[in-house]
N, C-alpha and C positions, 0 to 999 in steps of 0.2 A: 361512587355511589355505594351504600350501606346495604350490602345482600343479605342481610343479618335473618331475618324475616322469612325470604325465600329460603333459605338453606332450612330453617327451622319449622318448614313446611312440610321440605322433605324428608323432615326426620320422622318425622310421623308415619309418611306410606311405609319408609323402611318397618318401622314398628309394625305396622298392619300385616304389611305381609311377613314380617317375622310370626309374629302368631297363626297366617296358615301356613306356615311350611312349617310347624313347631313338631318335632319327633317323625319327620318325614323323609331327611335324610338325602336332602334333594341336591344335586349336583350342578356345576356349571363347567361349561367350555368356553373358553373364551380365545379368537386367532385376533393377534396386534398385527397392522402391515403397518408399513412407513417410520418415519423418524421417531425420534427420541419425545419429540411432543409427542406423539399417538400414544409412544411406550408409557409417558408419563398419565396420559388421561385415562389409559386401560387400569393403573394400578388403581384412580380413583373409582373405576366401574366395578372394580375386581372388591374394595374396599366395604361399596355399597353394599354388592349382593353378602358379602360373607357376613355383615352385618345384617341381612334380610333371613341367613342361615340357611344359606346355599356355602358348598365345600368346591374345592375347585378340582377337575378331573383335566388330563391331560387326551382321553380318547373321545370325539364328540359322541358316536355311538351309545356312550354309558350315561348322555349329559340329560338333564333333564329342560336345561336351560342353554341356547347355543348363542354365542355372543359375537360380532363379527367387529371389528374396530377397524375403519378402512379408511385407505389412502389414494389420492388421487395424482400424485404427479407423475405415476409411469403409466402408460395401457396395459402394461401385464397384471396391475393388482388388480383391474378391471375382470378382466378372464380369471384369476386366480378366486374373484371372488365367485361369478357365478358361476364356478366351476363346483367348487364348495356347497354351495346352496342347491346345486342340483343331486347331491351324494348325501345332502340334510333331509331334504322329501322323505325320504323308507325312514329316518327316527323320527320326524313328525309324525307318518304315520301308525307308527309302532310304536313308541312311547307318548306321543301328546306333548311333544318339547315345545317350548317356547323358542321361537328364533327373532333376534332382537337387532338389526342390524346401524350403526352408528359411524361417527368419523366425518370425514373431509368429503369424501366420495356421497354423502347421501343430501351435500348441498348442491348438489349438482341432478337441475330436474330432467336429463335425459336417462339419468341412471334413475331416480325413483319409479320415473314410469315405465321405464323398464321393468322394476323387481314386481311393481305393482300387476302387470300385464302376464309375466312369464314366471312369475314364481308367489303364487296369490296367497299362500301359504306362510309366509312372513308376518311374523306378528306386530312388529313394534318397528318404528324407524324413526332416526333422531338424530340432529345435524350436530355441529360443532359448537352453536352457542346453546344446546338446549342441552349438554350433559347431563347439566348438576338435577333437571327433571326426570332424569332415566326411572325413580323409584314412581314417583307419581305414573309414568308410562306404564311399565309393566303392570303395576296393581290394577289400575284399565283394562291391559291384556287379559287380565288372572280373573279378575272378577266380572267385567261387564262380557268378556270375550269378544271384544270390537278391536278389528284393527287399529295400530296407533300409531299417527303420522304426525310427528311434532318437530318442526322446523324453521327455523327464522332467517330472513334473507337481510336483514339489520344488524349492524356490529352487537356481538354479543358483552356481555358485561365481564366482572372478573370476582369468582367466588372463590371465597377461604373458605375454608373448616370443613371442608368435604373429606367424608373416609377415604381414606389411602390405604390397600396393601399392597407392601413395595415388593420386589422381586427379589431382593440382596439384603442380608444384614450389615454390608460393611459398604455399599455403593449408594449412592440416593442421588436421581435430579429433580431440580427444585425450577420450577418455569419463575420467570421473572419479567416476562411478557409475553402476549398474546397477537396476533395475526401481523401483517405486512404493508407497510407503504411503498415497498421499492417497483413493483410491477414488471418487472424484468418479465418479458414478450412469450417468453417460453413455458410460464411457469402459471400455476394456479393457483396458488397458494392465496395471497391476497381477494379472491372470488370467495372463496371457501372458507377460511379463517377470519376473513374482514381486517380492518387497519388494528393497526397498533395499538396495545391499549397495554401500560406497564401495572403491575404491582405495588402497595407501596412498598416501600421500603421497610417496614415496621413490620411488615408481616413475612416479608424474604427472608431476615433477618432474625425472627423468633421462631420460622422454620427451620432454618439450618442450625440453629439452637439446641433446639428438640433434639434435632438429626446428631447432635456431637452428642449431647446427654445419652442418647439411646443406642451409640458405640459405634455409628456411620464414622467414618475415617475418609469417605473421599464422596465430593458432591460435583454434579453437573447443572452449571448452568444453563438454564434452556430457553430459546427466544426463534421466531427467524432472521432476526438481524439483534442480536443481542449489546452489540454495542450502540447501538442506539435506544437505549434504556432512558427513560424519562423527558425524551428528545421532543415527542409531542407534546406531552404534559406542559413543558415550558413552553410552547411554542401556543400550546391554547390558556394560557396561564392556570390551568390546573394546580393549585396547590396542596399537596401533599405535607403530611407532618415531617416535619425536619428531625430526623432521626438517625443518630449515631453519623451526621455528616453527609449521609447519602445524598447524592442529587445530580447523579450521571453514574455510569457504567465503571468508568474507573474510580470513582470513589465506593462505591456498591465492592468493589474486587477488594481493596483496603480494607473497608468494614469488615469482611468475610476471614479476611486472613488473619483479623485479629483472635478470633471466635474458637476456645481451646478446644481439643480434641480432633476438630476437622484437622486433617494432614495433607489431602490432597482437594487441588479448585481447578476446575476443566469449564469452560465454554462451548457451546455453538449458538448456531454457527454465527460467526460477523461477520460484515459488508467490509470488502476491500477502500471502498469511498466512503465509511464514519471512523476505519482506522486509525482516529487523533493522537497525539504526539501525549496526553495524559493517561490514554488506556496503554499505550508502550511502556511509559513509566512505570504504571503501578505493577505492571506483567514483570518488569526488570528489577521491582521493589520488592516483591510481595513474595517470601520465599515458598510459600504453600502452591502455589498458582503454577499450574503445570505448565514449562516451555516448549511442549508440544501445541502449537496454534494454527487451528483448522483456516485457512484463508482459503475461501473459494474464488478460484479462476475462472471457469465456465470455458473460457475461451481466450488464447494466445495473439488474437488479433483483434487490431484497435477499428477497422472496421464492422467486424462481427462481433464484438462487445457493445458497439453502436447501436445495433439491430437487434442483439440481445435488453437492451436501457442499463447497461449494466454500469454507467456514468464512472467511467476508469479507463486510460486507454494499458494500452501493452506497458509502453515507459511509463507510467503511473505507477503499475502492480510492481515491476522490477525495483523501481528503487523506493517504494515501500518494503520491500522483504529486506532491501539492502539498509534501510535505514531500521529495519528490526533486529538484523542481523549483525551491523554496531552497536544495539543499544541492550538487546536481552544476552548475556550469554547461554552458552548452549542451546539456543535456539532450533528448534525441527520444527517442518511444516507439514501441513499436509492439506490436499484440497479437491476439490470435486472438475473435475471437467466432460462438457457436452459434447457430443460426434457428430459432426453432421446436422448443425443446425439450417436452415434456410437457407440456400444462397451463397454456404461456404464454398469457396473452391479449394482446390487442392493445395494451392499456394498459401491461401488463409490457414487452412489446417497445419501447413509446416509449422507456421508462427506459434501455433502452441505445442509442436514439439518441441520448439528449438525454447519454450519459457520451460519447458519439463527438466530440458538439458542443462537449462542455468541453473534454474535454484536446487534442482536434487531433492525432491519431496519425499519425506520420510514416507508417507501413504497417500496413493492418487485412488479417489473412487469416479470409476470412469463409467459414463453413459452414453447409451446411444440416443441421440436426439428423437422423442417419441411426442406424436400431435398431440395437445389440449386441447378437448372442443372448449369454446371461449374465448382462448388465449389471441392476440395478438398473431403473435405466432403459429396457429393453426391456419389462419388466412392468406400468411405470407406464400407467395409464390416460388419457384426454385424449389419445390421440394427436393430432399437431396432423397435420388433411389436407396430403398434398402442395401444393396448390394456394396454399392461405394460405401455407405456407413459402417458394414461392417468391414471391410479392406481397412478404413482409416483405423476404429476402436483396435482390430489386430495389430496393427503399425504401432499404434500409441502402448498399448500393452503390452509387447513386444521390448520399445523404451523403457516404460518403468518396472518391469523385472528386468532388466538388464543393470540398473541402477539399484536393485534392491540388494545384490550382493557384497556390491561395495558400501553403502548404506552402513546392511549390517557387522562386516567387517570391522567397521570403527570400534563396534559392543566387545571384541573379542578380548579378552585381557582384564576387562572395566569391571569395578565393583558398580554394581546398579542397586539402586535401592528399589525394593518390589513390594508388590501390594498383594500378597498372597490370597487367591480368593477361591480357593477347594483343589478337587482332584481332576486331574484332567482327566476331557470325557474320554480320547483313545489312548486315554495306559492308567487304570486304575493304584498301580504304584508309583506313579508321580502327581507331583502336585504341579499348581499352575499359575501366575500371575502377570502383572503386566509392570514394563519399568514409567516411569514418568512422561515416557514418550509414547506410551502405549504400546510397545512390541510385547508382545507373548515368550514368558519364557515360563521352560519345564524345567521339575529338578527332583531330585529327589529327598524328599525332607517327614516328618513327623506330622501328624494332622493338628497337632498342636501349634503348628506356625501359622495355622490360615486365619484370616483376620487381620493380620498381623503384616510392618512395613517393614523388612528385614535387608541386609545387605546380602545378597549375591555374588559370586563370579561369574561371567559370561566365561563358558567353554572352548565354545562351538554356535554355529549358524547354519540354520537348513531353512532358508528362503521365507518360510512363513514364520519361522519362530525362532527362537533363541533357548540352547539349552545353559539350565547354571547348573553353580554348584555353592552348596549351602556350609561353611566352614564354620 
């Protein structure tokens, strides 16, 4: 559907309220939680205001404008936010700030009527499909002084040509689709984001364009199940213009790698179960296309994968990595796993030590199993006590720093090729970058390198990072 109209609606409030904030000098704060989508939708809020002629501040005390971009899959951004919002009251007070709060978390109506009830001072609030409205909102706020509660509980649509200011001159992710069909019991993501809805391809495609002309060098693609790109669209017969070949995920990777100037192509996250033997290939072809690949496990047993719908058992995942790991070289993984979901026992938990121990994951982000009101999963019975989940998350951490020395060990010797991207923040005489696998190396070099994809020698290894040296 053609948003052409709507976006060109809200060009206008942007204008309106550019001309009262004109020689005012007005500030914004803005805190991003969650994924790489949040990080992506804050750069387009971030885009808006600078165009409304707000400057962006890092202290919210100085902010005129407080911006909260939230995330819903853990309960700690829950506390983190009203934690925040109760230390925003005295600048409300005291400066008359606008407090605008946005994201995943505010489709969710036990947290509205929360902020509505306990924190009444809240100006603006705005779900996940109503972003691209954030200008029409605020000028609401500005001018009628009414609170503004704009939220849709319907799949939202998918807008182009909204302001972006991105956070990196030399990084960019580029979303290539929008919400979730998987429903995996644990998670809320598909409540809040709503089902699948891709991009075409014509506009993926003349963004990363952009992104090469304007000296970006490495791009992230972004989705919750990213390889399942255009999977609906076929499946409702959605026709899209047929451009440059696209018409699935691995052809979309092809497209991309042909595209000069981009040097580096990264993903997240994919489904273990749309892992097809074409997205392997093009991973194995496409020499731009980083063979660091994020595959989330959640969970080492094939009856608590069950419980999770996470439609993959144990021997499913193994000899997918094994049939990644004949087909890409240099292959590294890395992947997420949950502690203590519902019902695990002890026995269950091994099983996803003993998948940690097989495959040797370049980076695990590990979580402790935390309730979704909503979710499936919030109802299940067996809760597992705090106490056991964290005995296990230690165990399991425990595992993979024990793995990361040998890991990094392999780097020691290896010319790596790095994506230089400034100075590191604890040693202002080194710089800092990441190799193709994402590990973090420092070294000491000229600020004329940053930008820039240079060979290294790995040195040395100290657990988190890798030190080079630049010849």
């Amino acid at each position: 559907m053609d948003t052409t109209n709507k976006v060109k609606e809200q060009e206008k409030f942007i204008e309106k309220i550019q001309e009262i904030n004109q020689n005012k000098q007005l500030k914004y704060n803005i805190l991003t939680m969650g994924c790489q989508l949040n990080e992506n939708d804050s750069e387009k809020l971030c885009g808006m205001l600078e165009k409304m002629g707000y400057t962006k501040t890092e202290n919210p005390k100085e902010a005129d404008l407080c911006l909260f971009n939230t995330c819903c899959v853990r309960e700690n951004a829950e506390d983190k936010l009203f934690g925040k919002l109760g230390e925003l009251k005295r600048v409300k007070e005291q400066r008359g700030a606008i407090i605008a709060i946005g994201g995943c978390m505010m489709q969710e109506k036990h947290i509205t009527d929360k902020i509505k009830e306990s924190y009444p001072f809240v100006d603006v609030i705005f779900g996940t499909h109503t972003l691209y409205r954030f200008p029409e909102d605020l000028y609401k706020a500005l001018v009628e002084k009414k609170k503004q509660e704009d939220i849709l509980d319907i799949d939202g649509e998918i807008f182009e040509n909204l302001p972006i200011k991105r956070d990196s001159n030399i990084k960019a992710s580029v979303t290539i689709m929008n919400g979730c069909n998987n429903f995996c019991t644990y998670c809320i993501v598909p409540y809040v984001r709503g089902r699948e809805r891709s991009r075409e391809p014509r506009a993926i495609i003349e963004e990363v364009k952009e992104l090469a002309s304007g000296g970006y060098k490495e791009i992230t693609l972004l989705g919750q199940n990213v390889n399942s790109y255009l999977r609906v669209e076929k499946e409702k017969n959605i026709e899209f213009e047929q451009y440059e070949g696209v018409n699935s995920f691995a052809t979309l990777l092809r497209a991309i790698n042909k595209i000069n100037g981009i040097e580096r192509i990264r993903f997240v996250s994919p489904h273990p179960k749309d892992f097809t033997d074409d997205v392997i290939e093009a991973i194995a072809d496409c020499d731009k296309v980083c063979k660091l690949i994020h595959l989330p496990l959640q969970s080492g047993n094939t009856k608590v994968l069950k419980e999770m719908n996470r439609r993959y058992t144990k021997e499913q995942y193994l000899n997918l990595v094994e049939k990644m790991k004949n087909k890409i070289p240099n292959l590294t993984l890395s992947t997420d796993i949950i502690v203590g979901f519902p019902g695990e026992t002890d026995e269950e938990f091994e099983d996803t030590l003993d998948v940690v121990n097989k495959v040797k994951f370049e980076q695990v982000y590990m979580f402790i199993y935390s309730r979704r009101v909503g979710t499936p999963g919030d109802k299940m019975k067996e809760q597992i006590p705090e106490e056991i989940k964290h005995k296990r998350f230690d165990k399991l951490k425990a595992l993979v720093e024990s793995q990361i020395e040998e890991n990094n060990q392999k780097y020691v010797g290896t010319i790596q090729k790095v994506l230089v991207e400034g100075k590191s923040k604890n040693n202002e005489n080194m710089l800092t970058g990441r190799t193709d696998s994402n590990k973090v190396v420092i070294f000491e070099g000229d600020t004329s390198l940053i930008n820039k994809i240079i060979d290294l020698k790995i040195i040395s290894e100290h657990m988190w990072y890798l030190k080079g040296k630049y010849e």
